[in-house]
DOVEX-822160 format. One record per atom (N, C-alpha, C, O): x, y, z. Coordinates in steps of 0.1 Angstrom, whole numbers, padded with zeros to 4 digits, always signed. Layout:
N
XYZ...
% end
This chain:
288
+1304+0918+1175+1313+0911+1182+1328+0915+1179+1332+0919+1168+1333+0911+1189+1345+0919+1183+1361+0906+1185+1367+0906+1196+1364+0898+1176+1373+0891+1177+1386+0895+1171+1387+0901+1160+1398+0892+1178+1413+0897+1179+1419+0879+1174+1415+0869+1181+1430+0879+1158+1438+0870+1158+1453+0879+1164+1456+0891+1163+1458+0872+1167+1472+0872+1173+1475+0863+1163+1469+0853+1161+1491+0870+1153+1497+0862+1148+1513+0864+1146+1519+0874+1141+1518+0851+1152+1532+0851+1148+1536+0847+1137+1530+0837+1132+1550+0855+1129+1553+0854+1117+1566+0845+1120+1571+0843+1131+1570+0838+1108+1586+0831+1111+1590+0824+1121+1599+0824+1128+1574+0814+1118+1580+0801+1123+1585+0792+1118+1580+0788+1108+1595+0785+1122+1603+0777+1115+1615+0787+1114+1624+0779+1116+1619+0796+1113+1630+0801+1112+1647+0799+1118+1658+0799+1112+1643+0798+1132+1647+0790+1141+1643+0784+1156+1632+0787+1161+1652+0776+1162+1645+0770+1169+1643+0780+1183+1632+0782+1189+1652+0783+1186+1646+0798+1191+1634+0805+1190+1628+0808+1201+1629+0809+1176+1615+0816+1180+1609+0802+1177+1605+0799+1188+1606+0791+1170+1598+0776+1174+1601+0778+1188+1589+0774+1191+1605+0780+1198+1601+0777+1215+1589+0788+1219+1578+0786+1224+1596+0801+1215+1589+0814+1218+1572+0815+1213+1562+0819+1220+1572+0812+1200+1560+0811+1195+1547+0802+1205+1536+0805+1209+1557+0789+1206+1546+0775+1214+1541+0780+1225+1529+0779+1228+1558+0790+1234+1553+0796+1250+1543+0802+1249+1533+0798+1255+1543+0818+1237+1535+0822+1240+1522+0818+1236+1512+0825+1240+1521+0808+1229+1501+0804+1223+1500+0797+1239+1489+0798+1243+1507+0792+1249+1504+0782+1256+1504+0792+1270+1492+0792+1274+1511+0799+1278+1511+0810+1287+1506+0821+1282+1500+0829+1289+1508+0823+1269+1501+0838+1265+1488+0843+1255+1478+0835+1256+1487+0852+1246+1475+0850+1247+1480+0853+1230+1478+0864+1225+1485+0843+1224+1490+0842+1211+1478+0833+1203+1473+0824+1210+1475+0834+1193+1461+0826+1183+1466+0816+1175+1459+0806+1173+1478+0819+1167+1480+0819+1154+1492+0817+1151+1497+0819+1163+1504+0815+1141+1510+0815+1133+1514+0812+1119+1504+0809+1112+1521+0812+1115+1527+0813+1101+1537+0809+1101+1545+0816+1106+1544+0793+1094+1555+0785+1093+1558+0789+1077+1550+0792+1068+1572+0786+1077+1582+0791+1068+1587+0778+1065+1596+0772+1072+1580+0771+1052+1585+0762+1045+1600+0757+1039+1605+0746+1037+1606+0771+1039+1619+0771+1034+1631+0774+1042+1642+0775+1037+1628+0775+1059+1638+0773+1070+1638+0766+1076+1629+0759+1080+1657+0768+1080+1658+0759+1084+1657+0749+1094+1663+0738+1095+1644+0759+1104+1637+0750+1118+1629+0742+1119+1625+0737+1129+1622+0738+1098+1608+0735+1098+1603+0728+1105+1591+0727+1111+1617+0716+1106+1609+0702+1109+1610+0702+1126+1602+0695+1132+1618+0709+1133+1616+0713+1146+1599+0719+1149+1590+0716+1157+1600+0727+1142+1586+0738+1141+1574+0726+1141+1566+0723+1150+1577+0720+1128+1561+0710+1133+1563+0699+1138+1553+0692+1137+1576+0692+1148+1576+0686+1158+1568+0691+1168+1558+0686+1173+1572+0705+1171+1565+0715+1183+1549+0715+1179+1541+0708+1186+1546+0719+1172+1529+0725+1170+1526+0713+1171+1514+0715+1170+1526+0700+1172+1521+0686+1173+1508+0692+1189+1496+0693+1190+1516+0693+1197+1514+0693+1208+1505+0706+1215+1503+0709+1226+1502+0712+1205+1496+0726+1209+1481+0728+1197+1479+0740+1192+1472+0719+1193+1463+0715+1184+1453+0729+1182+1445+0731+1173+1454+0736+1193+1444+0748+1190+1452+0763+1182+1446+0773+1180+1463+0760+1181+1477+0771+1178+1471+0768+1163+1470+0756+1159+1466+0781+1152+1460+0778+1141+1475+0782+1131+1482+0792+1132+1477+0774+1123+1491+0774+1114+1487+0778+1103+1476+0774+1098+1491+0783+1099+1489+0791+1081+1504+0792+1074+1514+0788+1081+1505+0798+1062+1518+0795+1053+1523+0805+1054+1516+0813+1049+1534+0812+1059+1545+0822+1056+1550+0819+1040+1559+0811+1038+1545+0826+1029+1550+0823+1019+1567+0834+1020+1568+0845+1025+1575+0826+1013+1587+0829+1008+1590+0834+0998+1591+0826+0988+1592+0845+0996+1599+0846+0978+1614+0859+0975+1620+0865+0966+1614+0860+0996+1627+0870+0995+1635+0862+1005+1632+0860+1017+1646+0857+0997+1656+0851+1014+1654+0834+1013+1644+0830+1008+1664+0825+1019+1672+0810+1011+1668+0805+1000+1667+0811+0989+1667+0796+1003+1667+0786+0991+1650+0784+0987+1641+0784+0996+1648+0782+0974+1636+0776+0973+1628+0762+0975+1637+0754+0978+1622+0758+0975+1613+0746+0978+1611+0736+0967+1613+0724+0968+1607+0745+0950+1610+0736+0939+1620+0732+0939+1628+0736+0947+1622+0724+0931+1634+0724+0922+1640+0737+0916+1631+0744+0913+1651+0742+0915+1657+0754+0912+1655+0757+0896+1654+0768+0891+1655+0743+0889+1654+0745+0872+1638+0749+0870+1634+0756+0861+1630+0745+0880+1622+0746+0876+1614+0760+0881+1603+0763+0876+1620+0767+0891+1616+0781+0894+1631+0791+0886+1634+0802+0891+1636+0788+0879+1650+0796+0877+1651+0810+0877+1661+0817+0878+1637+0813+0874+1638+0830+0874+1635+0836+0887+1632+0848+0887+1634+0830+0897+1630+0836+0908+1644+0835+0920+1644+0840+0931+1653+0828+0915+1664+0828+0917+1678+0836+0914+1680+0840+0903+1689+0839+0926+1699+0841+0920+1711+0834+0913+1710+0822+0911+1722+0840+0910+1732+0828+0907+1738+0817+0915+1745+0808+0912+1731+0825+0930+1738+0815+0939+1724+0806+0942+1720+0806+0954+1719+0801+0936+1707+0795+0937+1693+0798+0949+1682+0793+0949+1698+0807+0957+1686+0817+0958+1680+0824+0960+1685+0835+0955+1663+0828+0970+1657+0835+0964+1666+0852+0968+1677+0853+0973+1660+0858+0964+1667+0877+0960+1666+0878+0978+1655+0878+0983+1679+0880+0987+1680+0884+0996+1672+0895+0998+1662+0890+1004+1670+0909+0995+1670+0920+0995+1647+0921+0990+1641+0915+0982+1644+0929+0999+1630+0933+0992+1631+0946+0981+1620+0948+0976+1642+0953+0976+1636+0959+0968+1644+0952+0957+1639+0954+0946+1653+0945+0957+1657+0935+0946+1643+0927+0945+1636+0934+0939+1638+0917+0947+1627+0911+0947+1617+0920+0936+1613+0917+0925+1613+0934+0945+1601+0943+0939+1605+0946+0922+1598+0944+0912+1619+0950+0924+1625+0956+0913+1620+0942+0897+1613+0943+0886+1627+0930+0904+1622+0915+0895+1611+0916+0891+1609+0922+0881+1602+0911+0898+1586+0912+0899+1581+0920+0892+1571+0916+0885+1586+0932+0891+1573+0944+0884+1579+0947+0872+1572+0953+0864+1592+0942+0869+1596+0941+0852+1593+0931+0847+1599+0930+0836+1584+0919+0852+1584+0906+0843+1598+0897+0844+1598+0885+0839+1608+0902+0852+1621+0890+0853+1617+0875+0856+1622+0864+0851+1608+0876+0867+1602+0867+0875+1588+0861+0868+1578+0867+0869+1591+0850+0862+1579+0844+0857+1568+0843+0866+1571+0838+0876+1554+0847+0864+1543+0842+0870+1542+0830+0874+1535+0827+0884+1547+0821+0867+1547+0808+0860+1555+0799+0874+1550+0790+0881+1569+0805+0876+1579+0803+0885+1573+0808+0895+1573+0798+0903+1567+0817+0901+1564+0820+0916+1548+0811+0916+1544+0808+0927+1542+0808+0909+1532+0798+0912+1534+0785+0914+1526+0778+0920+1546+0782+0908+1550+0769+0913+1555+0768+0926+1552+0760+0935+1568+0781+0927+1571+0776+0941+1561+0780+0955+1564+0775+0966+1552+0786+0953+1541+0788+0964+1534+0774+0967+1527+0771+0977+1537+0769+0957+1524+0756+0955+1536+0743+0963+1533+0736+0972+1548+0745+0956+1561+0738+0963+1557+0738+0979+1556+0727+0985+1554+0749+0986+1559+0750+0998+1545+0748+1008+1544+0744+1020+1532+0754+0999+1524+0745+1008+1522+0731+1008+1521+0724+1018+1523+0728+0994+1522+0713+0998+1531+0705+1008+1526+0695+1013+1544+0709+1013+1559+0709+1017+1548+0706+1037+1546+0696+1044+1542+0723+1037+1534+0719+1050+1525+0710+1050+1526+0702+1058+1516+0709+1042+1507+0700+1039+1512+0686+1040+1504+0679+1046+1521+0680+1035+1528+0668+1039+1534+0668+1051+1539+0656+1054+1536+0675+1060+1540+0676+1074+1527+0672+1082+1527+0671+1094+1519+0670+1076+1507+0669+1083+1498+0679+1091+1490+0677+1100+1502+0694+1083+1496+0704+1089+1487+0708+1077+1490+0707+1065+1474+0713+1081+1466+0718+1067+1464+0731+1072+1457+0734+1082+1470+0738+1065+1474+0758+1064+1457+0761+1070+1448+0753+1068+1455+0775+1077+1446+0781+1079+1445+0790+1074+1436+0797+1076+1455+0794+1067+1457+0811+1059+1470+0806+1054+1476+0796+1054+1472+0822+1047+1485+0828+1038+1490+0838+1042+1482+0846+1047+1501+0840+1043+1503+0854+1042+1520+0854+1038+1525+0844+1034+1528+0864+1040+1539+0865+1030+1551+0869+1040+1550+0877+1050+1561+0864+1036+1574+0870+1043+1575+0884+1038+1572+0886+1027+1580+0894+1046+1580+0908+1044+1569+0912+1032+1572+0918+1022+1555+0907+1034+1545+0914+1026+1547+0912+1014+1542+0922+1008+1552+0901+1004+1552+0904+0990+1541+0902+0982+1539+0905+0970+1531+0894+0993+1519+0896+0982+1510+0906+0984+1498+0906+0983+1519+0918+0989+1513+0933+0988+1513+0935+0972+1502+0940+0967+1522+0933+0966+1522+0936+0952+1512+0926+0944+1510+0914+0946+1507+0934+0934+1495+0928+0924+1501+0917+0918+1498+0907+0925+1508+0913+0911+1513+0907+0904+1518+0891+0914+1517+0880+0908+1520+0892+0924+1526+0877+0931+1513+0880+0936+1507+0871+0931+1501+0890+0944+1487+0888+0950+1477+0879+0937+1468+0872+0940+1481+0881+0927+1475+0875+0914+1477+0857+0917+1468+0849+0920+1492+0856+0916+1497+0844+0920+1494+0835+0931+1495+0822+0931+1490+0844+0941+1487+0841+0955+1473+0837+0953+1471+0825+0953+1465+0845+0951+1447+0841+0949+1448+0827+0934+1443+0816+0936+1452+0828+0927+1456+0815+0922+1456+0800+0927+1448+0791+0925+1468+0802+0935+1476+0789+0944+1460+0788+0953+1450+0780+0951+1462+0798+0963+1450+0793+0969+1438+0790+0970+1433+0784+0979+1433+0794+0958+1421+0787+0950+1423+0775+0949+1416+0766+0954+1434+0772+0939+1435+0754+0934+1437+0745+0946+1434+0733+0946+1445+0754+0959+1450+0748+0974+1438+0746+0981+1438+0738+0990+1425+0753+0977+1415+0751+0984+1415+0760+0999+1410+0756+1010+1420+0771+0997+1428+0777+1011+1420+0791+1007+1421+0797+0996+1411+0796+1017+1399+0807+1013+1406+0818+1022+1403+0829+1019+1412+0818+1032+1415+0827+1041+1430+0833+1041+1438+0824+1041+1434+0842+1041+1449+0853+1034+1446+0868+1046+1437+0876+1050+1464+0866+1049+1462+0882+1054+1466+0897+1045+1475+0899+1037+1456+0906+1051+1455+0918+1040+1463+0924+1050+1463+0924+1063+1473+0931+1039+1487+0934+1048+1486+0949+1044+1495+0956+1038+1475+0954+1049+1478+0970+1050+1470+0978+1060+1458+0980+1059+1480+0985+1074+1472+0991+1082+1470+1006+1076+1477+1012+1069+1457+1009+1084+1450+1023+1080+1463+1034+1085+1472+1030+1092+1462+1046+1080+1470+1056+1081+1468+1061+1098+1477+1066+1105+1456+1059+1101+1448+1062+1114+1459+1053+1130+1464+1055+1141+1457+1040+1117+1462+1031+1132+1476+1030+1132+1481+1026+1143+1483+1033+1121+1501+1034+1112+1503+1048+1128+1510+1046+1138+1495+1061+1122+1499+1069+1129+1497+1072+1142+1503+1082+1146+1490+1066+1150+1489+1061+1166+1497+1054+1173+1498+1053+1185+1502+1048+1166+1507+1034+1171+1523+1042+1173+1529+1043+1184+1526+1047+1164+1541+1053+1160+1542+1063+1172+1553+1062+1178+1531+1074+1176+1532+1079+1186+1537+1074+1199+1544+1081+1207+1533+1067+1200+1537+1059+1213+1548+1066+1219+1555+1070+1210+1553+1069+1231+1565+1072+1236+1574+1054+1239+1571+1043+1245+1585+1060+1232+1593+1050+1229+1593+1043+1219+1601+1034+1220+1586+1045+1207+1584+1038+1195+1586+1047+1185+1580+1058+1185+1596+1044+1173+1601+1050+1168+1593+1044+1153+1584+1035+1152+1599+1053+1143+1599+1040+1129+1589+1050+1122+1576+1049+1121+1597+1061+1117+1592+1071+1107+1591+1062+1088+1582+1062+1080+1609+1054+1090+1609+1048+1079+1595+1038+1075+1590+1040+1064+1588+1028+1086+1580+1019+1089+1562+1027+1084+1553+1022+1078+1561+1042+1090+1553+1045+1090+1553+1052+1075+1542+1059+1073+1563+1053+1067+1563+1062+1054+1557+1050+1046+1548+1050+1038+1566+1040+1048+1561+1024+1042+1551+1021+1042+1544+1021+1032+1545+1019+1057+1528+1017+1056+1514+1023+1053+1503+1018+1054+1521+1040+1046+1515+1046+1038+1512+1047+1022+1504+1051+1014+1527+1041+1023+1528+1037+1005+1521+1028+1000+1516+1029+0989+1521+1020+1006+1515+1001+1007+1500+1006+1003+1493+0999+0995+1495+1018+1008+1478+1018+1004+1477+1018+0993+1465+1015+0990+1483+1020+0984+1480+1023+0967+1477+1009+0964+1469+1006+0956+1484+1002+0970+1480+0987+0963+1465+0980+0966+1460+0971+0960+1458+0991+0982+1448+0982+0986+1435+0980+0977+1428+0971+0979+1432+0990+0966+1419+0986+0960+1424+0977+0949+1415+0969+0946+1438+0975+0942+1440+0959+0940+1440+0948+0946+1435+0939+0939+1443+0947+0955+1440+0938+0966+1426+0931+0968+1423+0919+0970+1420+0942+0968+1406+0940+0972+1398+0935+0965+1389+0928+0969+1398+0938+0955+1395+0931+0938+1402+0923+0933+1399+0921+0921+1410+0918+0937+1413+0904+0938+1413+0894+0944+1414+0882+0939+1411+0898+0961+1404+0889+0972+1387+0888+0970+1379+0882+0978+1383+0895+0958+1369+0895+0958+1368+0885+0945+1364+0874+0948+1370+0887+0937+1378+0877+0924+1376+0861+0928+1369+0853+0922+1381+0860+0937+1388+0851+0940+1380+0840+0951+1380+0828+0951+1375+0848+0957+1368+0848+0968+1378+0842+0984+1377+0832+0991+1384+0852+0983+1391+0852+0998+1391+0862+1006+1390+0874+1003+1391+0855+1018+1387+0865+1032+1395+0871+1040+1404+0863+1041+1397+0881+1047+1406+0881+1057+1404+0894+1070+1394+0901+1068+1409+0896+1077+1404+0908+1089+1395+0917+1082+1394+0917+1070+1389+0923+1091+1385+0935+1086+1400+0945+1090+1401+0955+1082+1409+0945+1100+1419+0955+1102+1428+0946+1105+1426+0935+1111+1442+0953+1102+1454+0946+1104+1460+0953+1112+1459+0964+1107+1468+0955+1125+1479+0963+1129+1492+0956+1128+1494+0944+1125+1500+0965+1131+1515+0957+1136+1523+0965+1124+1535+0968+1126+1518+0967+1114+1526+0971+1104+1539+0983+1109+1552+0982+1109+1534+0991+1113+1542+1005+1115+1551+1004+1127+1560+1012+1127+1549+0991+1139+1551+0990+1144+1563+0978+1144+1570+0976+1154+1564+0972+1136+1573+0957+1132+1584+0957+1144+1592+0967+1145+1586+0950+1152+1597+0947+1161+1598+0958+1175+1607+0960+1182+1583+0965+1174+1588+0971+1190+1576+0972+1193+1572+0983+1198+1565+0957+1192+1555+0960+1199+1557+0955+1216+1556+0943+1218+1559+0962+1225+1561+0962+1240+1549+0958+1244+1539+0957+1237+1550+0954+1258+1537+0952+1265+1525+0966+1265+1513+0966+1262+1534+0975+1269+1519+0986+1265+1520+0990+1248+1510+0994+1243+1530+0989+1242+1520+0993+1228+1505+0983+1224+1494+0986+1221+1512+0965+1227+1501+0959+1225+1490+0964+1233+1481+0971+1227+1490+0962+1245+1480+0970+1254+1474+0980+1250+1462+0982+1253+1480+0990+1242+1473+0999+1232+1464+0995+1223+1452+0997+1224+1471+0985+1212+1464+0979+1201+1453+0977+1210+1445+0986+1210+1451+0962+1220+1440+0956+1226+1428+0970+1225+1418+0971+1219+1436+0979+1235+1424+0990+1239+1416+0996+1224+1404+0998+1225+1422+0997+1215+1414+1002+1200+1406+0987+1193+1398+0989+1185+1409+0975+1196+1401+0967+1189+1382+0970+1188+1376+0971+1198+1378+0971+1175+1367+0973+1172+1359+0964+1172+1363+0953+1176+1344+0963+1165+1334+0950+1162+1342+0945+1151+1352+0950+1146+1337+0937+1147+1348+0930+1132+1357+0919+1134+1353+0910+1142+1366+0918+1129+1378+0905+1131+1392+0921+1133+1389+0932+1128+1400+0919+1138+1412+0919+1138+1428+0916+1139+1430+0910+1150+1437+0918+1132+1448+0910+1135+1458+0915+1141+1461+0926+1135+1465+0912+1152+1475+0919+1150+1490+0909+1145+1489+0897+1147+1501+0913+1140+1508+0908+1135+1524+0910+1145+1529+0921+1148+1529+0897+1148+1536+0897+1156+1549+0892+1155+1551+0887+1144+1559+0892+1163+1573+0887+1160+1580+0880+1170+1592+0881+1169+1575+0873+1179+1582+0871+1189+1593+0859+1183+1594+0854+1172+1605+0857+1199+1610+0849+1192+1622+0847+1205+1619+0852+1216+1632+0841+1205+1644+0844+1217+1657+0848+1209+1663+0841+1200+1660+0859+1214+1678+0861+1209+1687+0850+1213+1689+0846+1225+1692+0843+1201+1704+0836+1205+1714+0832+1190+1711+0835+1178+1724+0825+1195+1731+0826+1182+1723+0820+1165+1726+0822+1153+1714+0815+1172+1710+0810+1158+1701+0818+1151+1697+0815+1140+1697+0830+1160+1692+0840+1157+1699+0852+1148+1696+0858+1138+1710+0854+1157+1724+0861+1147+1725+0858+1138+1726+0868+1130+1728+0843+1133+1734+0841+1123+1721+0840+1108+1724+0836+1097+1710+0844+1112+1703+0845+1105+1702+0858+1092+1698+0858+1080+1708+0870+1101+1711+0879+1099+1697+0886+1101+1697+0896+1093+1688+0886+1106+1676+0892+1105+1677+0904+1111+1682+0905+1122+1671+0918+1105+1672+0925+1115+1666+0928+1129+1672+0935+1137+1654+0920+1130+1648+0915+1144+1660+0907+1155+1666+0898+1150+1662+0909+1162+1667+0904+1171+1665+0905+1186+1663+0895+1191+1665+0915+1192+1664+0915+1211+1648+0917+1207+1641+0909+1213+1641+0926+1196+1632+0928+1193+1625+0918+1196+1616+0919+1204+1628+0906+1189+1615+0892+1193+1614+0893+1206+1603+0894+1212+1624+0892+1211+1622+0889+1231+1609+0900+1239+1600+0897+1246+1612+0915+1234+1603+0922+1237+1587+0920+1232+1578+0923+1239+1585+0915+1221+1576+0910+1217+1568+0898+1223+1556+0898+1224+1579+0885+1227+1572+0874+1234+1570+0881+1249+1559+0878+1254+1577+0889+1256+1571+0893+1265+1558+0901+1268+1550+0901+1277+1559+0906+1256+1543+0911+1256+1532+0907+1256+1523+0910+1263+1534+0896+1245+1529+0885+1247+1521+0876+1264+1510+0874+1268+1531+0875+1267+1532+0865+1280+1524+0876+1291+1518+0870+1299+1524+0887+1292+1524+0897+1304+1508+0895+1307+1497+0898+1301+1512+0889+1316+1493+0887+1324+1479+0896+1318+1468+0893+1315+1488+0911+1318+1481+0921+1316+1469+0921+1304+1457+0923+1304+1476+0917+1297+1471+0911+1281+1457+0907+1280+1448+0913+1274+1458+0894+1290+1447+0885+1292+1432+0892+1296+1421+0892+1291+1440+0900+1309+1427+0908+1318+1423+0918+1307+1411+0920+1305+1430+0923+1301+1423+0934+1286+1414+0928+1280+1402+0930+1280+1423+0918+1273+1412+0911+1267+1399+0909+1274+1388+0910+1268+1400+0906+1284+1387+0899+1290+1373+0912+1290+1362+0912+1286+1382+0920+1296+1374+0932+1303+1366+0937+1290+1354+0940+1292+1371+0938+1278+1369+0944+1267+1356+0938+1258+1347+0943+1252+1359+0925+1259+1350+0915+1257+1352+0910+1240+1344+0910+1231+1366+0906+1241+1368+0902+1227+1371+0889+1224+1374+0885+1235+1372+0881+1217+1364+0869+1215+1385+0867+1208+1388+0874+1198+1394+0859+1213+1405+0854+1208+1405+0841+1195+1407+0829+1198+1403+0846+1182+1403+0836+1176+1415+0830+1166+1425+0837+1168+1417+0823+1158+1427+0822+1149+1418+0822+1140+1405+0824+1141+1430+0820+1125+1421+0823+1110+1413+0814+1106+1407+0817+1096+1412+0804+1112+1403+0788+1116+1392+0796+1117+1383+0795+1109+1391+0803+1125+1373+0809+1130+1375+0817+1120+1369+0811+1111+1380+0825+1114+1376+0834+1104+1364+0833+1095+1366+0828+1084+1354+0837+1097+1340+0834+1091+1336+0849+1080+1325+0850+1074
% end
């Protein structure tokens, strides 16, 4: 059988992509997201998902970018002087893989921020990480941890094959040599990964796309992806969202990018693939 999650990342971010996300689970052919405990749309964000009960929510964990969720004394090493977390992802990596960053401190505040959804009255269907940081062993350590004690068995494996990195990039009109050098480096981590989702006992796709791709999946790239889905589970990982000022001021580098992505989303075309293909649309809720 061959089932496809659709998932959007950075919800809660603003209220902007919280509209984009809702449209597309509700006109388009969206499964899934991932809410961001520590922005500043949250409580817009689970206003909205009230109303949309099949849209499966999981945790966007945080540990690059605002403020944290603990208390700041009590995560202090995962912070900066301006109280918080390490703007930058290779500032973060740099922390992390010297020991700066207590184990101790990123277990608390992961635990901060689900619970944070979990009192919103949403109970997580998965994990997965703002820009990938529980690619690295050390916060994936921390991660299979939390989710164990969270009682939370389902996590996304955040590394596409070199096979699907390098198809996808072909595309005419799709650029992202830097994206695709990235999502080749990322494999060294996956037989850690793996052995600690086994450890642990957590589940997740058998294949991920979107990686190589981040911010220019169009209506036919996705159209592409659909056409390669195999027997198995797969995800693809998405960004939609609407450009507008509160998007700017976020400073993200995504920007007109989300729009092209909710359009892809939305584009009828999508649907009839799906159908023809015969793939079973689930979130990480069905993940069996």
């Amino acid at each position: 059988m061959k089932e496809l999650i659709l998932n959007a990342d950075d919800f809660g971010m603003t209220p902007g992509i919280n509209k984009a996300i809702i449209r597309a689970h509700r006109e388009g052919i969206l499964t899934s997201t991932t809410l961001m405990a520590n922005a500043p749309a949250f409580e817009d964000a689970v206003a909205r998902v009230r109303a949309v009960p099949a849209l499966g929510v999981g945790v966007h964990l945080v540990l690059v970018g605002g403020r944290p969720v603990a208390p700041i004394e009590e995560v202090s090493s995962l912070v900066e002087d301006n109280g918080e977390l390490p703007r930058g992802l290779s500032t973060f990596v740099a922390r992390v893989s010297t020991g700066r960053m207590r184990q101790e401190h990123i277990e608390r505040e992961l635990r901060a921020q689900i619970g944070k959804v979990r009192a919103s009255g949403i109970e997580p269907t998965h994990l997965d990480s703002h820009k990938h940081t529980h690619a690295h062993p050390r916060v994936m350590e921390s991660v299979a941890r939390v989710a164990r004690d969270c009682g939370i068995v389902r996590i996304r494996k955040p590394f596409e094959a070199w096979r699907d990195s390098w198809n996808s990039t072909r595309m005419e009109g799709v650029g992202g040599v830097t994206q695709l050098m990235g999502a080749a480096a990322a494999q060294i981590a996956v037989p850690r990964f793996a052995a600690i989702s086994r450890d642990y006992g957590l589940k997740s796709p058998d294949r991920f796309l979107g990686l190589a791709v981040t911010g220019q999946i169009s209506s036919v790239v996705l159209r592409s992806m659909i056409d390669t889905v195999e027997d198995g589970t797969t995800e693809i990982m998405l960004h939609p969202g609407l450009c507008d000022d509160d998007l700017t001021k976020t400073g993200s580098r995504l920007q007109m990018e989300r729009q092209t992505e909710l359009e892809a989303l939305l584009d009828p075309e999508q649907k009839r693939a799906v159908s023809a293909r015969g793939i079973r649309l689930i979130s990480y809720r069905e993940l069996h």
